[in-house]
DOSEDREN-59297 format. One line per 10 residues: number of its first residue (from 0); their letters; for each residue y, x, z of N, C-alpha, C. Coordinates in steps of 0.05 Angstrom, whole numbers, always signed. Example, Ala and Ser with C-alpha at 12.3 -4.5 7.8 and 13.67 -1.06 7.14 Angstrom:
! residues 2
0	as	-114:+264:+156:-90:+246:+156:-66:+264:+156  -45:+257:+142:-21:+273:+143:+1:+258:+157 $
***
This chain:
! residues 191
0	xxxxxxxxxx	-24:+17:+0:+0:+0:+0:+25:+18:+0  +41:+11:-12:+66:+29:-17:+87:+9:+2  +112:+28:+1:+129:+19:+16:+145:-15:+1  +142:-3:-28:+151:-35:-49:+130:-57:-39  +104:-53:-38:+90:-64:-29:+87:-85:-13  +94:-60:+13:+91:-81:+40:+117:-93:+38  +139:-81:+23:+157:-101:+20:+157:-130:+14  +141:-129:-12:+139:-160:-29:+115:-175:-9  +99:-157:+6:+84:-177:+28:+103:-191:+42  +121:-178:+48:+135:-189:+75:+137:-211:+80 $
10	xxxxxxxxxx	+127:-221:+103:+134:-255:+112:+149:-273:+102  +147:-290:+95:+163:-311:+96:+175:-314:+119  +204:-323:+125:+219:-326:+151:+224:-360:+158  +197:-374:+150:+205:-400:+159:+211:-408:+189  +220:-437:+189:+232:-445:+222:+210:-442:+241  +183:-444:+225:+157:-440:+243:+143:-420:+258  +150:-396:+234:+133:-375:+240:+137:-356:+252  +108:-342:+262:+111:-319:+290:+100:-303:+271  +115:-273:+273:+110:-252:+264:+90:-240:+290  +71:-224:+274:+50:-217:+291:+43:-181:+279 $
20	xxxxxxxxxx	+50:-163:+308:+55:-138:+295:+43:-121:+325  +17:-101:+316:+5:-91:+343:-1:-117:+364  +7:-113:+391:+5:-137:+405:+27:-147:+419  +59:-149:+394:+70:-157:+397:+68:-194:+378  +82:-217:+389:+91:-235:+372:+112:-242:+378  +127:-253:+354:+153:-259:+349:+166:-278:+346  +180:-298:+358:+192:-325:+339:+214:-322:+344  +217:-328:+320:+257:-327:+313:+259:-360:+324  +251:-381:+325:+265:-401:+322:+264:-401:+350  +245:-394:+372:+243:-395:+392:+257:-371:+405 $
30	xxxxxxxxxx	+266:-354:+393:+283:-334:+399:+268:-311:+425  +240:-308:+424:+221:-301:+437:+209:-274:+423  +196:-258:+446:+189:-237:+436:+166:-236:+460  +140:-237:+453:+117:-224:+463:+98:-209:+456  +97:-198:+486:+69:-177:+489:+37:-194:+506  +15:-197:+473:+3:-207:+495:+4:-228:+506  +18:-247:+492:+33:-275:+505:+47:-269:+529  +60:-246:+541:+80:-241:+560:+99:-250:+545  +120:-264:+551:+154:-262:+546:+158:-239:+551  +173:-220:+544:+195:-190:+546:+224:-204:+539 $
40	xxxxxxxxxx	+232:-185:+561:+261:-190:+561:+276:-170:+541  +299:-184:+526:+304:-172:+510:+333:-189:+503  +349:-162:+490:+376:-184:+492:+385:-199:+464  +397:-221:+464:+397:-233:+431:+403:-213:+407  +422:-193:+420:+433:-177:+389:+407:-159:+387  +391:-155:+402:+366:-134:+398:+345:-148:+389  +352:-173:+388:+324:-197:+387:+335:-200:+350  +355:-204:+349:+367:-206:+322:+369:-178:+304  +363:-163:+310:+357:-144:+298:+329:-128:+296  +311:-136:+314:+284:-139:+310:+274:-159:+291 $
50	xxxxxxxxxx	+291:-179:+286:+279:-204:+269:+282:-196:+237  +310:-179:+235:+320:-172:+218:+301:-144:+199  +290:-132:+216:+271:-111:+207:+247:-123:+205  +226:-137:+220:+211:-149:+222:+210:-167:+193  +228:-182:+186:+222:-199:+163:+231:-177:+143  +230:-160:+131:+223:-134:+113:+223:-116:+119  +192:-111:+128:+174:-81:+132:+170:-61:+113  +168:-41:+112:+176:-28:+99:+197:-15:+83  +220:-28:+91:+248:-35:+72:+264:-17:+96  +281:-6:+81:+309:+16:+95:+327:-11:+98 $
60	xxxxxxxxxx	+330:-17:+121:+357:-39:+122:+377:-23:+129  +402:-18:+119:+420:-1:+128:+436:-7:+152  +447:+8:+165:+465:+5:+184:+487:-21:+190  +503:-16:+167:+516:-45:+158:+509:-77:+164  +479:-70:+143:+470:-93:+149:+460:-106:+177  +450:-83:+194:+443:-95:+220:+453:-98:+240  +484:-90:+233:+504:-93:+249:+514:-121:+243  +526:-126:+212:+536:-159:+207:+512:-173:+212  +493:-168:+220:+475:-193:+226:+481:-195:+252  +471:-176:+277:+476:-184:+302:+503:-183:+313 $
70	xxxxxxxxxx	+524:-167:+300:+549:-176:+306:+571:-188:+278  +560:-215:+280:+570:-230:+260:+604:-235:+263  +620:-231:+237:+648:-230:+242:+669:-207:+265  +642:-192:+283:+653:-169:+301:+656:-141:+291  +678:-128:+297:+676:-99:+278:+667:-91:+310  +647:-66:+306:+634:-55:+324:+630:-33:+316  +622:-4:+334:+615:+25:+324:+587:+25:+323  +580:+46:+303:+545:+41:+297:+532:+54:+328  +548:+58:+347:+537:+74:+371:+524:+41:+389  +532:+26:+384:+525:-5:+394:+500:-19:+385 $
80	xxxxxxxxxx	+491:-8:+354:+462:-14:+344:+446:+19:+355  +462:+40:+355:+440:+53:+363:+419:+46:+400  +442:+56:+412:+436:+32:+443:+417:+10:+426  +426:-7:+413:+404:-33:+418:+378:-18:+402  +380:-4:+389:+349:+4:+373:+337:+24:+397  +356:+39:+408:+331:+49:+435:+328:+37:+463  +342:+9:+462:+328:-10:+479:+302:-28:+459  +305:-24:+437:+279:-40:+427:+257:-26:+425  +262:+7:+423:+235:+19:+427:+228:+23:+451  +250:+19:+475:+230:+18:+500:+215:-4:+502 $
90	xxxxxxxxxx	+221:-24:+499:+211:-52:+501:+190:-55:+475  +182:-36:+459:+159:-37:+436:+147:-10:+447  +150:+4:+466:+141:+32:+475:+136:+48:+449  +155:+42:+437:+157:+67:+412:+171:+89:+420  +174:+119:+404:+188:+129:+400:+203:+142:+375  +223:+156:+385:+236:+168:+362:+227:+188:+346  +202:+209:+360:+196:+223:+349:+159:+214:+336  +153:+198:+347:+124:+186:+337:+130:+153:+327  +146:+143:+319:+148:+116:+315:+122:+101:+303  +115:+79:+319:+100:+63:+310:+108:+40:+299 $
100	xxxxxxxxxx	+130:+35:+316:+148:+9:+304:+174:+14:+286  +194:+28:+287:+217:+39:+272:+222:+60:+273  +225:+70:+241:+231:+90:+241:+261:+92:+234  +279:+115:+245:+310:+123:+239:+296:+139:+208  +328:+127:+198:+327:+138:+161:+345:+152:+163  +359:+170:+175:+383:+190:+178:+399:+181:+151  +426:+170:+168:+441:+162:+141:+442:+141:+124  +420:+127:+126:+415:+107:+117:+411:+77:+128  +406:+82:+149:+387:+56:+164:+362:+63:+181  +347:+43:+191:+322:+44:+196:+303:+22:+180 $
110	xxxxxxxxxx	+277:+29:+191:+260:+8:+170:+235:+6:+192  +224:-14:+186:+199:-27:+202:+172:-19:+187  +166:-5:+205:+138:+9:+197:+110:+4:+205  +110:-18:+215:+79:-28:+222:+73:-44:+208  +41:-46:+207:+39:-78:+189:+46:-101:+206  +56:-120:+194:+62:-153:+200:+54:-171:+189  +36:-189:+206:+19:-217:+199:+43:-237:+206  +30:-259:+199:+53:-287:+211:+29:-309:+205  +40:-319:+229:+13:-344:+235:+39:-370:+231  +35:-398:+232:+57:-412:+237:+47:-433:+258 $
120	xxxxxxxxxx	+66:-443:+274:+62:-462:+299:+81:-479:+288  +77:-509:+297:+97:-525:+302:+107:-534:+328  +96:-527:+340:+109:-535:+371:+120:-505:+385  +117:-505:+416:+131:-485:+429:+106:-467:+422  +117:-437:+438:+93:-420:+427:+74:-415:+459  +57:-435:+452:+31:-429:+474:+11:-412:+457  +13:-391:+464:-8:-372:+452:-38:-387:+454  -46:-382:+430:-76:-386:+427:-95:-371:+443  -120:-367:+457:-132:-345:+473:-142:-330:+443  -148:-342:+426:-165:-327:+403:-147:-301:+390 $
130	xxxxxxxxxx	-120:-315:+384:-101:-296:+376:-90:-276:+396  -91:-271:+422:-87:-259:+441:-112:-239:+451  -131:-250:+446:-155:-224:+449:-162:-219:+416  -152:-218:+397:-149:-204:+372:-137:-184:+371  -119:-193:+385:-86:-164:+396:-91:-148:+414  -94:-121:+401:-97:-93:+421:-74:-82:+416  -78:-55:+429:-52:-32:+422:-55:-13:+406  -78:-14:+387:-88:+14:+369:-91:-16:+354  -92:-9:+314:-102:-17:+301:-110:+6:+281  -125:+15:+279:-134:+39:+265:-119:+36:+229 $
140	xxxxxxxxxx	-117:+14:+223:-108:+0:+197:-82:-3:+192  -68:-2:+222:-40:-3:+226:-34:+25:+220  -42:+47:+232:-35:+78:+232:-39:+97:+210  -56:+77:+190:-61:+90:+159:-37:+73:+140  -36:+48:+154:-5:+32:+138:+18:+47:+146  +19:+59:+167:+44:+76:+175:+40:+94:+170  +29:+115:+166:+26:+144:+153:+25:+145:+120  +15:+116:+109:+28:+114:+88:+56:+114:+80  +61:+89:+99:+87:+81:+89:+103:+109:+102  +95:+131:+113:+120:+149:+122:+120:+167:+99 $
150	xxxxxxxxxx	+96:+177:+85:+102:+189:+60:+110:+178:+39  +109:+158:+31:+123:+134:+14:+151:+139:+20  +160:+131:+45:+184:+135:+47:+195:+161:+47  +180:+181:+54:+181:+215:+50:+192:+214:+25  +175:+209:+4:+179:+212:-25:+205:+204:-26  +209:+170:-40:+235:+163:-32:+260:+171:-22  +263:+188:+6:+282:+197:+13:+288:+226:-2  +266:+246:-9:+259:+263:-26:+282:+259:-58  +269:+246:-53:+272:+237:-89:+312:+229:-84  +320:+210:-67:+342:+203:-64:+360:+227:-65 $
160	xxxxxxxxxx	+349:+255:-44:+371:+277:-43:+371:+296:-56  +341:+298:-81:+347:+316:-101:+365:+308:-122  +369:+270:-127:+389:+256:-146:+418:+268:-144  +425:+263:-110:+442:+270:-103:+451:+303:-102  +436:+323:-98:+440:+342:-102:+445:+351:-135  +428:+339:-156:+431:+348:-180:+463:+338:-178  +466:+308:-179:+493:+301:-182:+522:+320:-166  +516:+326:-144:+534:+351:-143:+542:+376:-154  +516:+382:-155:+512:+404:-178:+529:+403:-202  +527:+385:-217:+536:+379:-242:+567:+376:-240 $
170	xxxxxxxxxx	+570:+359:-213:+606:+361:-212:+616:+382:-205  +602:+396:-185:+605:+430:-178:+613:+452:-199  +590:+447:-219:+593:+464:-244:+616:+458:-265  +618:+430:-261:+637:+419:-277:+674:+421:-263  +671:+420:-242:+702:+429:-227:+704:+462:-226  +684:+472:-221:+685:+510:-234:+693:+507:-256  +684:+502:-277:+697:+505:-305:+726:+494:-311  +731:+475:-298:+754:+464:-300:+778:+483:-297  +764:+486:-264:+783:+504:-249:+790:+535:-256  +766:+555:-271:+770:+571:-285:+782:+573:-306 $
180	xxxxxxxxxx	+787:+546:-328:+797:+545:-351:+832:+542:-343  +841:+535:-315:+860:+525:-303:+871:+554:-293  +858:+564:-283:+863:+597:-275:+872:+616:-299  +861:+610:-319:+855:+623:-345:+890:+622:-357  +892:+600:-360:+919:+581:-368:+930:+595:-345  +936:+594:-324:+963:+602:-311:+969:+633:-312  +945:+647:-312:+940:+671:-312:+958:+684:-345  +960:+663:-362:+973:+671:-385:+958:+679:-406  +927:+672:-405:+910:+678:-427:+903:+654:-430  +902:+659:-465:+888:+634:-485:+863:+641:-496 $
190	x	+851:+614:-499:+817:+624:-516:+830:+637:-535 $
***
């Protein structure tokens, strides 16, 4: 599975459905976040920005964007999503340097790196017992979808800063010449 991939999997975000990721579940409409069928506490802009990654896994959401979502109409410093993204990996016991749940895209955003199911309920969320002893903390299938998706995104980011490097390059080489032909001219020599 590639990172396009698990993209075009990605959930549907209906009013119903619980995102189901390790032995976390999720409902946006219920505005809930469990471990295990525990409730975790968690605060709305972090809850809104877990929803926001969660409904496209594998996807770089940038900075921007996960800022106008949880602070809608508020100008805020990106130091306000960072705080909320390392209160969401305490509360997902991820980390920054082994992520199981988000990974930082230096520069770019973060992106959601586990796999994600979605079951749908219509009522409140009373965990099923079936769906709750399905949910461990290892999924051996989860850790080959993330070590994929980290070289996928390896590539990707790869690929983004050699574009960018050529493209400097070229304006580099191209403002040298400029600037030589400019030196040339004041200096009082003609081709």
């Amino acid at each position: 599975m590639t990172l396009n991939s698990a993209a075009s999997l990605a959930p549907s975000a209906s009013p119903g459905s619980v995102f189901v990721f390790g032995p976390f579940q999720l409902s946006g409409k219920e505005r809930l976040l469990q471990r295990n069928g525990e409730p975790l506490a968690i605060s709305s802009r972090g809850l809104e920005i877990l929803i926001a990654l969660v409904e496209r896994p594998g996807e770089v959401i940038s900075h921007k964007e996960l800022i106008d979502r949880a602070w809608p109409n508020v100008v805020v410093e990106d130091t306000n999503l960072r705080v909320h993204i390392a209160n969401l990996r305490k509360v997902l016991r991820d980390t920054k340097t082994g992520p199981r749940y988000i990974m930082s895209v230096p520069g770019r955003g973060y992106c959601f790196v586990a796999k994600v199911d979605f079951t749908y309920t219509s009522g409140s969320l009373g965990w099923q017992s079936s769906l709750s002893a399905q949910i461990t903390d290892t999924h051996p299938t989860d850790a080959l979808i993330f070590a994929e998706g980290q070289v996928q995104l390896g590539f990707q980011l790869l690929r983004n800063a050699l574009a960018t490097l050529q493209a400097r390059r070229s304006d580099l080489a191209a403002s040298e010449t400029g600037q030589w032909g400019t030196d040339r001219l004041s200096a009082g020599e003609t081709n």
